[in-house]
C-alpha positions in Angstrom: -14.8 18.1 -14.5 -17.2 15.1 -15.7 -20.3 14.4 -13.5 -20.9 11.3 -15.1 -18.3 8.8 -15.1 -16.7 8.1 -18.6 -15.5 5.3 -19.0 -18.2 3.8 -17.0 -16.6 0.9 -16.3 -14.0 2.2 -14.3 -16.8 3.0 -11.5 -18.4 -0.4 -12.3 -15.0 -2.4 -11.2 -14.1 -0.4 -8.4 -17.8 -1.3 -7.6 -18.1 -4.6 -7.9 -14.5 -5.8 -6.8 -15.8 -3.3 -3.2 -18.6 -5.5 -3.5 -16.4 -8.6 -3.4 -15.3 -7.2 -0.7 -17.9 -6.3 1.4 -19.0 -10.4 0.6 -16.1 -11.4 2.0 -16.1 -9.1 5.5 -19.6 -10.8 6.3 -17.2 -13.7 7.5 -14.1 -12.9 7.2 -11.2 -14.6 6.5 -7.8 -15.3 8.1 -6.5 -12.4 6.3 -9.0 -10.0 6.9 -9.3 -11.0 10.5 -5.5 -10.7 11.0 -5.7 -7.0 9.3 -8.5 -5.9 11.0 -6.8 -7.1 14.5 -3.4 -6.0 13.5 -4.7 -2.4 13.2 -6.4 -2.6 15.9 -9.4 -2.4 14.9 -12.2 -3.4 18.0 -14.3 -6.2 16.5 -17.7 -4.9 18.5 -17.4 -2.5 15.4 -16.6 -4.7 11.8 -20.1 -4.5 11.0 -19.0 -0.9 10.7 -17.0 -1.6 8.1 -19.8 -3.7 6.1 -22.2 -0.6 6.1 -19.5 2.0 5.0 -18.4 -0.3 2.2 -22.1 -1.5 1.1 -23.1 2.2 0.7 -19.8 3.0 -0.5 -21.1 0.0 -3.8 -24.7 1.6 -3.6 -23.1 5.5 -4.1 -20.9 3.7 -7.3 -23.9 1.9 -8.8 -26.2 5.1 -8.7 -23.7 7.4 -9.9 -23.8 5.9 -12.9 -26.9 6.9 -13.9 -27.2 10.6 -11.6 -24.3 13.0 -12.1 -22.1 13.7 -9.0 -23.1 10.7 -7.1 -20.4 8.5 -8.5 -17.9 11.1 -7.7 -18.5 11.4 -4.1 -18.8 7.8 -3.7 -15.3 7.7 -5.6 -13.9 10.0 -3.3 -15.3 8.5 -0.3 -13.4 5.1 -1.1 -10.3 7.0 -1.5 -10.5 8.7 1.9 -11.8 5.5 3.6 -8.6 3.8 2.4 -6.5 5.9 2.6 -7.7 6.2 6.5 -6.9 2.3 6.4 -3.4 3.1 5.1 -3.0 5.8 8.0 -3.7 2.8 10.2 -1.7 0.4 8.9 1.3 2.8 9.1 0.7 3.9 12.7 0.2 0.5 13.7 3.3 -0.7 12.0 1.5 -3.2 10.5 3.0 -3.4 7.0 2.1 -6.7 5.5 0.8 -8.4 2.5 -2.5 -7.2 3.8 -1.2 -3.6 3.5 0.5 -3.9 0.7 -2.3 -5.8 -1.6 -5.7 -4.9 -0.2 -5.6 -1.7 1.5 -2.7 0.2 -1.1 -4.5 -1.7 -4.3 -8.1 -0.5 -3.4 -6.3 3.1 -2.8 -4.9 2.7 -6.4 -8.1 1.6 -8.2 -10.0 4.3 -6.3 -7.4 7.4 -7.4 -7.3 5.5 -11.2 -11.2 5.7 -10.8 -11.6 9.2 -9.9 -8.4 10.1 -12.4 -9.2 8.6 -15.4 -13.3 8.1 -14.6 -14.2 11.8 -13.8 -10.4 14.3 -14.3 -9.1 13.2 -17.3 
């Protein structure tokens, strides 16, 4: 197993697409709002969300440069969406929302940690 990411840029767009992201959930959306309420998700705690996500960006960033860092920010996207996807699924709440944003951030996370740091 690689320490380092290679290719780099792998990490660097699951970064910065996260980032997008995290832009985004400072006021959210429709979509995000309907997502986050359709899992039931209390809205005292979406800022919640903001800080897991922003360190989430910070651990990707840094792990470019310091070995292992990058990894366990790789893996800690995967299990924070695949958490989300556990939601989703319990809460029958199966839409686009699901489908797009929670299941495509899962993908580009495993492809990340896959092709980034196993392969």
């Amino acid at each position: 197993m690689i320490l380092l990411p290679e290719p780099w840029w792998l990490e660097a767009a699951l970064a910065a697409v996260l980032a997008v992201d995290v832009g985004m959930s400072i006021k959210p959306p429709k979509f995000i709002r309907d997502c986050l309420n359709g899992v039931g998700f209390p809205r005292q705690w979406w800022w919640t969300l903001i800080v897991i996500k922003s360190l989430a960006v910070t651990g990707l960033l840094v792990g470019l440069a310091i070995p292992g860092i990058g990894l366990a920010a790789t893996v800690g996207v995967i299990v924070y969406f695949s958490s989300a996807a556990v939601a989703h699924i319990r809460s029958r709440f199966l839409g686009m929302e699901f489908w797009v944003n929670c299941l495509g951030f899962l993908v580009l996370g495993v492809a990340a940690l896959l092709f980034g740091f196993l392969f």
